[in-house]
C-alpha positions as CSV (number, residue, x, y, z in Angstrom):
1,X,10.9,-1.4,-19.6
2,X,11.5,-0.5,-16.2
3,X,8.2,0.1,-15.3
4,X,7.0,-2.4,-17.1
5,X,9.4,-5.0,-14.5
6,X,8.6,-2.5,-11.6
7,X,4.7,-3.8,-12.3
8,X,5.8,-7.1,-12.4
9,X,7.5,-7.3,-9.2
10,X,4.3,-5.3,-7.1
11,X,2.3,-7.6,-9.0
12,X,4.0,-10.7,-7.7
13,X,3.6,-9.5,-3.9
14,X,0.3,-8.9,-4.7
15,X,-0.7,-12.2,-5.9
16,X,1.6,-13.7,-3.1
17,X,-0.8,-12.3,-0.7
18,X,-4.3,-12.4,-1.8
19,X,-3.1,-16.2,-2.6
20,X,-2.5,-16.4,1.0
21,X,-5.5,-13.9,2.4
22,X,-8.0,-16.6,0.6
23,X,-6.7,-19.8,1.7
24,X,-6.6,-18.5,5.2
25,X,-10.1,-16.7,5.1
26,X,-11.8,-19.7,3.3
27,X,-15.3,-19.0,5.5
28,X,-17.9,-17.0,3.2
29,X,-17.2,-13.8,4.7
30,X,-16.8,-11.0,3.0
31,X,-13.7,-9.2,3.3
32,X,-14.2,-5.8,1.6
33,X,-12.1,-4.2,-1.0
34,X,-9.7,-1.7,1.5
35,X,-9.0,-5.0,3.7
36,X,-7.8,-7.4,0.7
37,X,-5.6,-4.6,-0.4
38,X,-4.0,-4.0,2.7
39,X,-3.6,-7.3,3.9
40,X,-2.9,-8.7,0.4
41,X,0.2,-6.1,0.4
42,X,1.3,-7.3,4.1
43,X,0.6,-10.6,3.4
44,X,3.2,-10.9,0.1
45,X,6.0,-8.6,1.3
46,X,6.0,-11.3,4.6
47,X,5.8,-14.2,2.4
48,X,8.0,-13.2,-0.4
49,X,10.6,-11.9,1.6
50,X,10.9,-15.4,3.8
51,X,10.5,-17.3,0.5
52,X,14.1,-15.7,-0.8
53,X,15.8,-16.4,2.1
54,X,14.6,-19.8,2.9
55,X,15.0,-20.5,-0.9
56,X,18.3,-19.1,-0.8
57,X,20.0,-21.8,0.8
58,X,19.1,-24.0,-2.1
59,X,19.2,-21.4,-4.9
60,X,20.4,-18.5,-6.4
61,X,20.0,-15.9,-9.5
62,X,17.7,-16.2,-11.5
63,X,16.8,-19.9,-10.0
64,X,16.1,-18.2,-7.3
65,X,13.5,-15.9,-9.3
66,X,11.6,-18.3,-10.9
67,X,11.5,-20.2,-7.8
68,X,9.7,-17.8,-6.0
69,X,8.1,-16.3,-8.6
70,X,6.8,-20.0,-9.2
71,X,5.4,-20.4,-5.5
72,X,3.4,-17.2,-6.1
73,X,1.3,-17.5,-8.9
74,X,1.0,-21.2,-7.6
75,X,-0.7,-19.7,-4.4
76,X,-2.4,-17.0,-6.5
77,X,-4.2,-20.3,-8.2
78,X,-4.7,-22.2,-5.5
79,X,-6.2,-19.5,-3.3
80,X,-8.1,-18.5,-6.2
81,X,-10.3,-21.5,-5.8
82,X,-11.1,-20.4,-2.2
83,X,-11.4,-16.3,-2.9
84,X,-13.4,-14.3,-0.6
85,X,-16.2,-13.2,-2.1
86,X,-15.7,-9.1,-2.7
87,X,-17.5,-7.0,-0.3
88,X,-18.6,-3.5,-1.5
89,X,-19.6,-0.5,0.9
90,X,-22.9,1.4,0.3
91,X,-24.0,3.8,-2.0
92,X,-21.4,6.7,-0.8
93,X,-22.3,10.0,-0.1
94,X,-21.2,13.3,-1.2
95,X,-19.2,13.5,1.8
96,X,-17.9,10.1,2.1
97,X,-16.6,10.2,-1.5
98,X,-15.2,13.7,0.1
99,X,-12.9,12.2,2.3
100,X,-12.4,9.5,0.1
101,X,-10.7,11.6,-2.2
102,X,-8.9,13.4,0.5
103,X,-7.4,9.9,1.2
104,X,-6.6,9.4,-1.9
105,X,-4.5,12.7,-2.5
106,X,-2.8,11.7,0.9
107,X,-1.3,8.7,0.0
108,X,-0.1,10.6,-3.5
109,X,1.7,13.2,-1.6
110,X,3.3,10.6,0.2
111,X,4.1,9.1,-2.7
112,X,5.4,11.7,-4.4
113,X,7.7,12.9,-0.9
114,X,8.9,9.3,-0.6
115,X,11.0,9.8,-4.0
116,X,11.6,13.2,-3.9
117,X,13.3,12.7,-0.7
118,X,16.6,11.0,-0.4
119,X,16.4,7.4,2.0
120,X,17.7,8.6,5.7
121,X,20.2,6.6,7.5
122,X,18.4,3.6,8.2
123,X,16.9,3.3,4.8
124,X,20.5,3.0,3.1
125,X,22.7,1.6,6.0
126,X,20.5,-0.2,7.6
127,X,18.2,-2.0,5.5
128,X,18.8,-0.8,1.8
129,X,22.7,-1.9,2.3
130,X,20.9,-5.7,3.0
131,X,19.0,-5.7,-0.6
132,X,22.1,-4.4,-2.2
133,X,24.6,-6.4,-1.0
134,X,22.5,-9.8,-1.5
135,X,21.5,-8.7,-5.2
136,X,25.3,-8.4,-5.9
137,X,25.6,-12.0,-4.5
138,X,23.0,-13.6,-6.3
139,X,20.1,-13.0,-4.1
140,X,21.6,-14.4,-0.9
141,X,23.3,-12.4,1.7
142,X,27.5,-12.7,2.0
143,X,28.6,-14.5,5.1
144,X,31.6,-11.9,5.0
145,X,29.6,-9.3,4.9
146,X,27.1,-10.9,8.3
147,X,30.9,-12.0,9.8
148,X,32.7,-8.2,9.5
149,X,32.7,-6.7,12.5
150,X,33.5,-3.0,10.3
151,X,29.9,-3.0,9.2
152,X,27.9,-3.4,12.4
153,X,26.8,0.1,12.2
154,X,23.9,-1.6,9.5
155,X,22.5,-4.0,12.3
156,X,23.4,-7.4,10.9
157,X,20.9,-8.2,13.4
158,X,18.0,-7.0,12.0
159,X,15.7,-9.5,10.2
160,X,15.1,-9.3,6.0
161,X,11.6,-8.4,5.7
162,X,12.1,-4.8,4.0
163,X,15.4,-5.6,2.6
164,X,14.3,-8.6,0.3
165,X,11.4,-6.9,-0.4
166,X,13.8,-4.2,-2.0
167,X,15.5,-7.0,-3.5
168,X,12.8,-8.6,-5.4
169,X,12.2,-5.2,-6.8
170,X,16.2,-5.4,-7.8
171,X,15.4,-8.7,-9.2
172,X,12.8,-7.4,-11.4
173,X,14.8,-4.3,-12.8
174,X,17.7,-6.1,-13.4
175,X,19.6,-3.6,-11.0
176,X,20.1,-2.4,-7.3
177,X,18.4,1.0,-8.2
178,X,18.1,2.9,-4.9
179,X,15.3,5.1,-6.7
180,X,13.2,2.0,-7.3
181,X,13.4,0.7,-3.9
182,X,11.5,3.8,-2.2
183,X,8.8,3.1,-3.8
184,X,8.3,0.3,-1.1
185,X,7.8,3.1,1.9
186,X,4.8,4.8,0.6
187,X,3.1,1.3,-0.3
188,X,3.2,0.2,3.3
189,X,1.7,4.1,4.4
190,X,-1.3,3.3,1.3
191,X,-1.6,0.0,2.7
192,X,-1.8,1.1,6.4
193,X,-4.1,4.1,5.7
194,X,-6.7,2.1,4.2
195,X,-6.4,-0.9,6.4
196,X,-7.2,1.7,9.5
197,X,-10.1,3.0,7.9
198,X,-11.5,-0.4,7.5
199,X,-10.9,-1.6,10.7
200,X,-12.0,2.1,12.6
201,X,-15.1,1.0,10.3
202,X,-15.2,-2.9,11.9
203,X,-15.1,-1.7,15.4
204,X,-18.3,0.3,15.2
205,X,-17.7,3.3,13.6
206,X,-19.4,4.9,10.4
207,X,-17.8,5.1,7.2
208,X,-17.0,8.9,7.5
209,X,-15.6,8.5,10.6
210,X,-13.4,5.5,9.6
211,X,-12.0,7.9,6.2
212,X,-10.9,10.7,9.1
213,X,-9.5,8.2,11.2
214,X,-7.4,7.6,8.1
215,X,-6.7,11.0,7.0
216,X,-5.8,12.3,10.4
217,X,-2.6,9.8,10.3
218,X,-1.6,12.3,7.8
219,X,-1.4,15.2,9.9
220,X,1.1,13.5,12.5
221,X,4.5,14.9,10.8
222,X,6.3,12.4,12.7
223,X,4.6,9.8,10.2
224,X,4.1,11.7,7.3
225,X,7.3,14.6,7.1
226,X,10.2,14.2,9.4
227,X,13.0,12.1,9.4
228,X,12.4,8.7,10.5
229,X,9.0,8.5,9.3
230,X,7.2,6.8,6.5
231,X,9.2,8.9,3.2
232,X,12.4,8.1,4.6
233,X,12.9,4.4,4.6
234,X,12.6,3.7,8.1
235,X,10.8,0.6,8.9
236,X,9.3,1.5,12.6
237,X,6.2,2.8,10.0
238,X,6.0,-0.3,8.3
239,X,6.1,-2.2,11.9
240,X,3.4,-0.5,12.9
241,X,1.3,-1.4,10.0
242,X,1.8,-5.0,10.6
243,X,0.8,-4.4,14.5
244,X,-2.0,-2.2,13.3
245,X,-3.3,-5.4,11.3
246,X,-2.1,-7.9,14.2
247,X,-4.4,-5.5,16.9
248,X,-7.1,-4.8,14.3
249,X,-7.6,-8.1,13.4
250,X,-7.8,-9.6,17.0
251,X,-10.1,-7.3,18.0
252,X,-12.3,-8.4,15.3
253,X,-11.8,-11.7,16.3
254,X,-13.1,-11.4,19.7
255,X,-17.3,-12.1,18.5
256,X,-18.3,-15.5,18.7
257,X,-18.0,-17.6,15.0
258,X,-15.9,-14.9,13.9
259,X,-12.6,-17.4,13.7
260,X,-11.7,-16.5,10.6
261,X,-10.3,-12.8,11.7
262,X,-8.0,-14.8,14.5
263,X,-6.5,-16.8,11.5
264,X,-5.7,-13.5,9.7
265,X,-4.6,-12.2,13.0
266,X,-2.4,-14.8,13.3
267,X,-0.6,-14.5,9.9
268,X,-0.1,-10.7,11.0
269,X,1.3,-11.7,14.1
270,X,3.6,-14.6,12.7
271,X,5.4,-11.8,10.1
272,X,5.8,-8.9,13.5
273,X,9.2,-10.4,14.6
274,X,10.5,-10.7,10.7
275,X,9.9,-7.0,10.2
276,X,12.6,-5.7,12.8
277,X,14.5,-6.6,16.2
278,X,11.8,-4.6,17.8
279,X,8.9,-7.2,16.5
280,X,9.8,-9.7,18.8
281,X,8.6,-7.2,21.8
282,X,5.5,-6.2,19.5
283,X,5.0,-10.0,19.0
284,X,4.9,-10.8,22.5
285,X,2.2,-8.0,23.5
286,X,0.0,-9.0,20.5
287,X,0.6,-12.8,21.5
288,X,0.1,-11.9,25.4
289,X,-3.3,-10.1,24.1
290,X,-4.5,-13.2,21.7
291,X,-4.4,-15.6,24.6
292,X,-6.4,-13.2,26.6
293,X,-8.9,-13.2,24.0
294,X,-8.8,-17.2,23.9
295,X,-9.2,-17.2,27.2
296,X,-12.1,-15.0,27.7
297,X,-13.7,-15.7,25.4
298,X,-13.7,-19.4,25.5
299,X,-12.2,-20.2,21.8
300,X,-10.8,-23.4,20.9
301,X,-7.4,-24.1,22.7
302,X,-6.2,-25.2,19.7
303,X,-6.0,-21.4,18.7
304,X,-2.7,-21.3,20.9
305,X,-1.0,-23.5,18.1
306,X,-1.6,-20.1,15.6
307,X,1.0,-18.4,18.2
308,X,3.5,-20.8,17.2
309,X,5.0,-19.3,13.7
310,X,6.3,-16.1,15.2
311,X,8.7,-17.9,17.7
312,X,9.5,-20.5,15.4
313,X,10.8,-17.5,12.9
314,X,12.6,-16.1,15.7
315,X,14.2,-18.6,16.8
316,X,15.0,-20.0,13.3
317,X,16.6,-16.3,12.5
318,X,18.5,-16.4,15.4
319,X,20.3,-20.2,14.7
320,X,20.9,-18.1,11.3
321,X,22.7,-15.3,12.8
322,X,24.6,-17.8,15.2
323,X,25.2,-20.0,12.4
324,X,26.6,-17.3,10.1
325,X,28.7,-16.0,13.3
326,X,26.9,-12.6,12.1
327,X,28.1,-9.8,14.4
328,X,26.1,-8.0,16.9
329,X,25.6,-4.2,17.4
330,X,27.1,-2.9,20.8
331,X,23.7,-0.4,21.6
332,X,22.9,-2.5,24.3
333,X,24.1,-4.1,27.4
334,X,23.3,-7.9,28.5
335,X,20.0,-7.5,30.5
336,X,20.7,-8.8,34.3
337,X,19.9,-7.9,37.5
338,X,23.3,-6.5,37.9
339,X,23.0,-4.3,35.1
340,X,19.8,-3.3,36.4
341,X,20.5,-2.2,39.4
342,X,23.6,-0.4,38.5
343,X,21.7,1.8,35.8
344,X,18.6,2.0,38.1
345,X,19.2,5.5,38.5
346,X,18.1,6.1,34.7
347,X,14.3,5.6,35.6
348,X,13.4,8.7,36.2
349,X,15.4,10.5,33.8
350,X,13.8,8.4,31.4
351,X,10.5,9.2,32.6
352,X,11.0,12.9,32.4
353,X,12.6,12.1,28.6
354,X,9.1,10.4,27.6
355,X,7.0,12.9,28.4
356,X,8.9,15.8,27.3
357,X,8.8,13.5,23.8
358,X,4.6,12.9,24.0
359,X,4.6,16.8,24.0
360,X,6.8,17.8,21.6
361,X,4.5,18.9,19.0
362,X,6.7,19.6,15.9
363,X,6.8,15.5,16.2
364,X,3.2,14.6,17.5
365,X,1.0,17.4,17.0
366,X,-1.6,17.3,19.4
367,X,-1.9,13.2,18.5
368,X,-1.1,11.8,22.7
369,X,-3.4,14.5,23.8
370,X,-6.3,13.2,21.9
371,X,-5.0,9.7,22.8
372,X,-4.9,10.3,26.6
373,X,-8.0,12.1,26.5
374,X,-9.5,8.8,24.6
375,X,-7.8,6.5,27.3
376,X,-9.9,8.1,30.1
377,X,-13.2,8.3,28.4
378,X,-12.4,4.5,27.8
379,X,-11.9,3.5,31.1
380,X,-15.5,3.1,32.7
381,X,-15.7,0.5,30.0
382,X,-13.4,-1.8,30.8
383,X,-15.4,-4.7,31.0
384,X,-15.9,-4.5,27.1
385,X,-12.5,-7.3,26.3
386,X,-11.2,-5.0,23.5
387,X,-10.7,-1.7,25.4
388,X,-7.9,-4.1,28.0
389,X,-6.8,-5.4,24.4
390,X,-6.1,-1.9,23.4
391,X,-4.9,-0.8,26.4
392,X,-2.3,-3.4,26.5
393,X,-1.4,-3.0,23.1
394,X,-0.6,0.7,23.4
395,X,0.8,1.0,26.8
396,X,2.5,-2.1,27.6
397,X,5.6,-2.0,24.4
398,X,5.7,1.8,25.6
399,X,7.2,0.4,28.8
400,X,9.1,-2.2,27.4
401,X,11.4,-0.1,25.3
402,X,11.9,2.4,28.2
403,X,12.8,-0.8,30.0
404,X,15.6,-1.8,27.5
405,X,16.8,1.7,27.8
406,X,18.1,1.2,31.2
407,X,20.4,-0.9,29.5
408,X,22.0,1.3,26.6
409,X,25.1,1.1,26.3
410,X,26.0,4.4,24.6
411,X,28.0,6.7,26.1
412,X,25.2,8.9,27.1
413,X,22.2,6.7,27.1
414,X,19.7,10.5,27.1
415,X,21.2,10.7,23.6
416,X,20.4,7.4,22.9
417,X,16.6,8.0,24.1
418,X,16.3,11.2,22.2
419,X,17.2,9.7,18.8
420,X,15.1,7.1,19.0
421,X,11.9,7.4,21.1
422,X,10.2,9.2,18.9
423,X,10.4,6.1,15.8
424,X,9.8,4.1,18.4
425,X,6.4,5.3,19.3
426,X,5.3,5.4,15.6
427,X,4.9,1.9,16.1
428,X,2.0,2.4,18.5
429,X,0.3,5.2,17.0
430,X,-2.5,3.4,15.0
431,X,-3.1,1.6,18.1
432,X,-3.8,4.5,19.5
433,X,-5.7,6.0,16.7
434,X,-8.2,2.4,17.3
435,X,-8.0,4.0,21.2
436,X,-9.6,7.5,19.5
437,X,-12.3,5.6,17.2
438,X,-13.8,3.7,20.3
439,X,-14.3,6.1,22.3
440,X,-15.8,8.5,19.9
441,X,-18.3,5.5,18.5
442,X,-19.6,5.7,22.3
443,X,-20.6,2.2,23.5
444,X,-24.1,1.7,22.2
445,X,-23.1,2.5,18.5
446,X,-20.3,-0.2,18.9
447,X,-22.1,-2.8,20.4
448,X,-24.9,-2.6,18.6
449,X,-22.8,-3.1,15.0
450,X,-20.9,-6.2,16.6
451,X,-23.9,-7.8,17.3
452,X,-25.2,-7.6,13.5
453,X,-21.3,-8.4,12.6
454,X,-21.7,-11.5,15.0
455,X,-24.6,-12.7,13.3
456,X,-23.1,-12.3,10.1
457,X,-20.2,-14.6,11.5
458,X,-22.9,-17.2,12.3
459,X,-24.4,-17.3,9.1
460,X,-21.3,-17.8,7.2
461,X,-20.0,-20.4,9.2
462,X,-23.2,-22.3,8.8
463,X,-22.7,-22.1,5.3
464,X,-25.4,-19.3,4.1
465,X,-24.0,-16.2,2.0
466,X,-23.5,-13.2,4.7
467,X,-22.6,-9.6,3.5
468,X,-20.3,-7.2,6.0
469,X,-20.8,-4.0,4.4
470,X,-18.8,-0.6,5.6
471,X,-21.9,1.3,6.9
């Protein structure tokens, strides 16, 4: 019985999703099987997650359900009507299905670690205690519980994303089962796995290389075995699948007639700063990128409007907290330049705390190495639009949260740095996995498969079948 509700529930955020992924992508393109999973999963945890709360101010219990449940399967018929036509990758080869299958055990293992495993501290207290205090109060969260200054230590802060994706699980079961509620983790690693494949695969590189782009995420334990990473119930894994998408996606957008990745990318982008704190800074930097691409590329100015979701869910979740009188944690100071100036002696030591973090490898492996070493080979093309995209994705929320750092307001702020940095850079690491692809497609491979992908884009939007297959 419980798995049979457990089904229902990833069922839901499924259909939530690919109801969403097809009235968005509504041109004949054809979005292949890896990228309708992944974004199909992104897609309905964003959407389903915002649904309950917005619908909990009106309703509650199982009103609440069947209100929700109600808006899926309506968009799961609706979108139906517009589904992307499925796109299937060539014949694979002995190898290919090789690393395929290596994939595939991957993202079992994780699986299987991810409930085998206990959630760490910010999987129960920060975002676990969320789903379990709103499922006790009827699928909305208590404003005692957002007003009680005891309990700050779980962030009341922090947006709902995760948390009410837990809950609809809870909703399903019939009960706040912790156990249950892991199983949410190793979704978002499947998801992110497959979605880097296909997008290593979109920027120029062969299907083989695409599946080890994918596996080596694997082999960073800071992802895939220590605390913090993506069996724990920490979220900055998560984050980064949505900024993975958000990046991906853009990049893809950047050929001419090829609009219908910069809606996707937009959807991404809208859901960043609903995820965690953090989003907002990931939101700017993918927003600050987007209206590069606009820019120089000459799209529609009427692409800026797609910008617009993200803040507006910032700044509604912020009248919420205010509204609610929710309390704030105390990691931080207020950022001024008095405060800055007084802490400016942290610079350095925060400099020296970074790099002794990119090289610790029982964390990273040999990941940054391989990252810097893709950076440099990058450089001399620099006049190719997504290598400045990439850039600025990986390097410029790097300096941001060493930025905020200056303000910390713990007692000793090096402490501070050292519990955190690491999570913190998980959230950049498939960006710099993109970083490792390009260079290694070299720039002839790459350009020549955008031009045959902006072709396709022409095609479609001129109304003729085209086929985008993972070659």
């Amino acid at each position: 019985m419980t798995f049979a509700a457990l089904t229902a529930a990833l069922a839901t955020i499924f259909a939530a999703g690919y109801g969403t992924l097809s009235l968005v992508a509504r041109e004949p393109v054809r979005l292949n099987l890896a990228e309708q999973f992944g974004l199909s999963w992104l897609f309905g945890t964003g959407l389903i997650s915002l649904l309950i709360w917005l619908a909990g101010f009106c309703a509650q219990g199982a009103v609440l359900q069947c209100v929700v449940t109600a808006v899926c399967f309506l968009l799961a018929v609706i979108g139906r009507k517009q589904t992307p036509a499925l796109g299937f990758p060539k014949r694979l080869s002995f190898f290919e299905f090789f690393l395929a299958a290596i994939l595939v055990v991957e993202i079992a293992i994780v699986f299987y670690l991810s409930f085998v495993r206990t959630l760490g501290w910010d999987g129960l207290l920060n975002w676990e205690i969320k789903a379990r205090y709103a499922f006790e109060n009827n699928g909305v969260l208590p404003p005692t519980y957002l007003a009680d200054s005891s309990r700050t230590f779980s962030h009341h802060e922090y947006p709902l994303a995760v948390p009410f994706t837990q809950l609809w699980l809870y909703f399903w079961v019939g009960q706040a089962n912790q156990f249950w509620a892991k199983i949410v983790f190793p979704m978002f690693y499947a998801s992110g796995s497959i979605l880097l494949a296909a997008l290593a695969i979109r920027l120029g590189a062969r299907l083989w290389l695409g599946l080890v782009a994918a596996i080596c995420l694997f082999f960073i334990p800071q992802i895939s075995v220590n605390d913090g990473g993506a069996i724990t119930g920490y979220i900055d894994f998560p984050i980064s699948v949505f900024y993975l998408a958000s990046i991906g996606l853009l990049l893809c957008a950047i050929e001419k007639g090829c609009n219908v990745y910069f809606k996707l990318y937009a959807v991404c982008l809208a859901f960043l700063p609903w995820i965690k704190r953090d989003g907002v800074v990931l939101w700017a930097v993918a927003a600050a990128c987007g209206m590069i691409v606009i820019l120089r590329t000459k799209k529609s100015p009427l692409l800026f409007l797609t910008l617009l979701p993200g803040f507006l869910i910032i700044c509604a979740w912020h009248f919420y907290l205010s509204a609610m009188r929710a309390q704030q944690s105390s990691d931080f100071l207020p950022v001024n330049l008095g405060g800055f100036a007084t802490h400016l002696y942290r610079v350095v030591p925060l400099l020296f705390a970074f790099l002794a973090e990119l090289k610790t490898v029982q964390s990273w492996s040999l990941f940054w190495l391989i990252v810097g070493i893709g950076v440099a080979h990058l450089v001399p093309r620099i006049r190719d639009l997504r290598v400045p995209v990439l850039f600025t994705a990986l390097i410029a929320p790097i300096f941001v949260y060493l930025f905020t750092y200056i303000f910390s307001d713990w007692p000793n702020y090096q402490q501070h740095v050292a519990l955190s940095i690491s999570r913190l850079l998980m959230h950049v690491v498939p960006v710099g996995v993109l970083i490792v692809v390009l260079a290694v497609c070299g720039e002839k491979n790459s350009e020549d498969v955008l031009k045959r992908r902006a072709v396709t884009c022409r095609k479609s939007g001129s109304g003729r079948t085209a086929v985008v297959e993972l070659a």
